[in-house]
N, C-alpha and C positions, 0 to 999 in steps of 0.2 A: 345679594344685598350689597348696596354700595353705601361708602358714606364718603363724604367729604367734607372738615373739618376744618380748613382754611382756604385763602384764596391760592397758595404754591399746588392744595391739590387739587385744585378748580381748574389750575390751569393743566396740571399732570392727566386729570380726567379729560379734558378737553383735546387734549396730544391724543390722548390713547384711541379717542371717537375718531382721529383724523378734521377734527373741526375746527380748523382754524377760524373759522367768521362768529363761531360760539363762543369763541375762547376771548375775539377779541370784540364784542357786544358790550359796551357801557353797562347795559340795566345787572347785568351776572358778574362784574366786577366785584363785589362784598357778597359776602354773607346776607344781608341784608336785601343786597336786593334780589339775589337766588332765593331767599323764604319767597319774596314779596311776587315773584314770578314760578313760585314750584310748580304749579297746573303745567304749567309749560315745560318747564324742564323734565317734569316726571313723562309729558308725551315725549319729547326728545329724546330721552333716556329709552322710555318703553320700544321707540320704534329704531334705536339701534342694539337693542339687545335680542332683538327678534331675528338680528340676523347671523348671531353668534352662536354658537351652543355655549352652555353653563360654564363646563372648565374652558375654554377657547377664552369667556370673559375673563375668567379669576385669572388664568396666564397671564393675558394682556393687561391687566388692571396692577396684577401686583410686580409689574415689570417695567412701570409707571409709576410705581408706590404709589399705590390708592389706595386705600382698603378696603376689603371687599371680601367676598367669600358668598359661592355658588351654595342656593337653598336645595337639598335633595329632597324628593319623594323618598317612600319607602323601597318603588321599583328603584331608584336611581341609586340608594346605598347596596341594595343586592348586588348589581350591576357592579 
């Protein structure tokens, strides 16, 4: 789970992806216009967390201060 809660961690989030050309896109600028574009952002998100494992993201994320926090399965609390 990721959240971002103003535009400092939009752009914290955006450091953390390595995405400079996302970070500096007009339309994702506000809050506003990140709602008015989620479809998109939620692929963008989906297809770089694909390449991460779970904790690999929560490190990176809260080392960027994002907030965040990797969802376990039942296997993955055993674990």
């Amino acid at each position: 789970m990721i959240t971002v809660q103003s535009d400092a961690e939009w752009k914290q989030l955006c450091a953390a992806m390595g995405d400079a050309a996302l970070a500096a896109d007009a339309r994702f600028a506000t809050a506003a216009g990140r709602i008015a574009a989620q479809d998109e952002l939620d692929a963008k998100l989906s297809a770089w967390t694909k390449t991460l494992g779970k904790r690999e993201i929560a490190a990176l994320l809260q080392q960027h201060r994002v907030p965040c926090g990797p969802m376990f399965t039942g296997t993955d609390q055993l674990d």
